[in-house]
C-alpha positions in Angstrom: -78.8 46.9 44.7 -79.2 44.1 47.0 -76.0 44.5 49.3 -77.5 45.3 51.8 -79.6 42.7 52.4 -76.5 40.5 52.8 -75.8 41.7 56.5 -73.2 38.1 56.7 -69.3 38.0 56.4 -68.2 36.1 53.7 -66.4 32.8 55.5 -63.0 33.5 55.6 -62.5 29.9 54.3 -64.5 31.2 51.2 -62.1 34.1 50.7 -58.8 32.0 51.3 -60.1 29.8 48.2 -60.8 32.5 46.2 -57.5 33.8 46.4 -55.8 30.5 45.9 -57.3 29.9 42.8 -56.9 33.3 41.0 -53.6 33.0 41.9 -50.9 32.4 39.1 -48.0 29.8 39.6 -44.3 30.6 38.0 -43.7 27.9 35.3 -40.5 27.2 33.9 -39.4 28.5 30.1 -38.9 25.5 28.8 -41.9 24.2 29.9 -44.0 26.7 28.4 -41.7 26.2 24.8 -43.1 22.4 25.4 -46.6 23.9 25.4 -45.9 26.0 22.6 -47.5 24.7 19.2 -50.2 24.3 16.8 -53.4 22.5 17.9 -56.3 21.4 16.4 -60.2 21.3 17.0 -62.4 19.0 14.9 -65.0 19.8 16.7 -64.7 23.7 15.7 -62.2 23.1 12.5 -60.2 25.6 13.7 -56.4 25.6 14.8 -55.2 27.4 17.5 -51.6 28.6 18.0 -49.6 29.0 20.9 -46.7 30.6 21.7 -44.5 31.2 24.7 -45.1 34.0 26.8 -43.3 35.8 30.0 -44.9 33.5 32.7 -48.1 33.2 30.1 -48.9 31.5 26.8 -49.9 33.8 23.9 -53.2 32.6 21.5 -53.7 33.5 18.5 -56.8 32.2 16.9 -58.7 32.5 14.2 -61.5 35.2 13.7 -60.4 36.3 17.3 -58.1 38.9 19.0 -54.5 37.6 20.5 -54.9 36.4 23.7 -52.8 36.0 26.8 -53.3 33.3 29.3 -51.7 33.0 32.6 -50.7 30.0 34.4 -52.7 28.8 37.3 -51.5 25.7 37.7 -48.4 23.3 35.5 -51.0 22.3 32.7 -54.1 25.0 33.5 -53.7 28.2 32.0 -56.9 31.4 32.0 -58.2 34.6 31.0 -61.2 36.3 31.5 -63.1 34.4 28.7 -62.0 30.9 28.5 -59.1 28.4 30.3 -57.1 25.8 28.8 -55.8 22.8 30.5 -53.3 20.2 29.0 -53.0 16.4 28.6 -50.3 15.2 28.9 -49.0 11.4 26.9 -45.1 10.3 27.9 -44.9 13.4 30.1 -45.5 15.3 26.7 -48.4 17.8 25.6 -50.4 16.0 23.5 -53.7 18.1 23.2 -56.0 20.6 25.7 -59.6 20.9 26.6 -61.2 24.6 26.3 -63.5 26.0 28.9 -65.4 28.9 27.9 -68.3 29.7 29.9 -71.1 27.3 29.2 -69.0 25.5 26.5 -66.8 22.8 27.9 -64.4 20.0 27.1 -63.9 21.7 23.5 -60.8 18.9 22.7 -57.6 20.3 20.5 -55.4 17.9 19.1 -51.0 18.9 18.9 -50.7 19.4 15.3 -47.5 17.5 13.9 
């Protein structure tokens, strides 16, 4: 409805980042095994588990479909919906923080 009121180019700087940051990063197998795991929100007492994907960790959560995320960057995986990014203790995954829209910083603890 309104595109034609925007007569401007977007910057080509605007585009360039746009492109950078959908775009998905190769990670190593046995990095994504080392993701791989059962993790726990207090906050929602619900447990999230992951498994490895090709390229892509697959989520299967409760009340919810199975999702695949791809990687964006080593420890920052997304789909449409929500992202996940990892923390890391002794170079190990220790937990993630969910994004999902206006919902952020949701914290998941590794299960044992």
């Amino acid at each position: 409805m309104l595109a034609a009121r925007f007569t401007k180019p977007v910057p080509a700087q605007r585009v360039l980042a746009a492109q950078q940051a959908a775009a998905s990063v190769t990670i190593q197998d046995g990095e994504l095994a080392a993701l791989a795991g059962r993790y726990h929100s207090t906050e929602l007492d619900a447990d999230y588990d992951l498994a490895a994907g090709r390229n892509a960790l697959i989520v299967r959560r409760p009340r919810g479909e199975i999702d695949t995320l791809q990687a964006i960057e080593a420890d920052l995986f997304r789909t449409r919906a929500y992202s996940l990014r990892f923390v890391r203790q002794a170079g190990h995954p220790s937990s993630f923080t969910l994004d999902n829209g206006r919902a952020r910083g949701i914290e998941f603890e590794r299960m044992p």
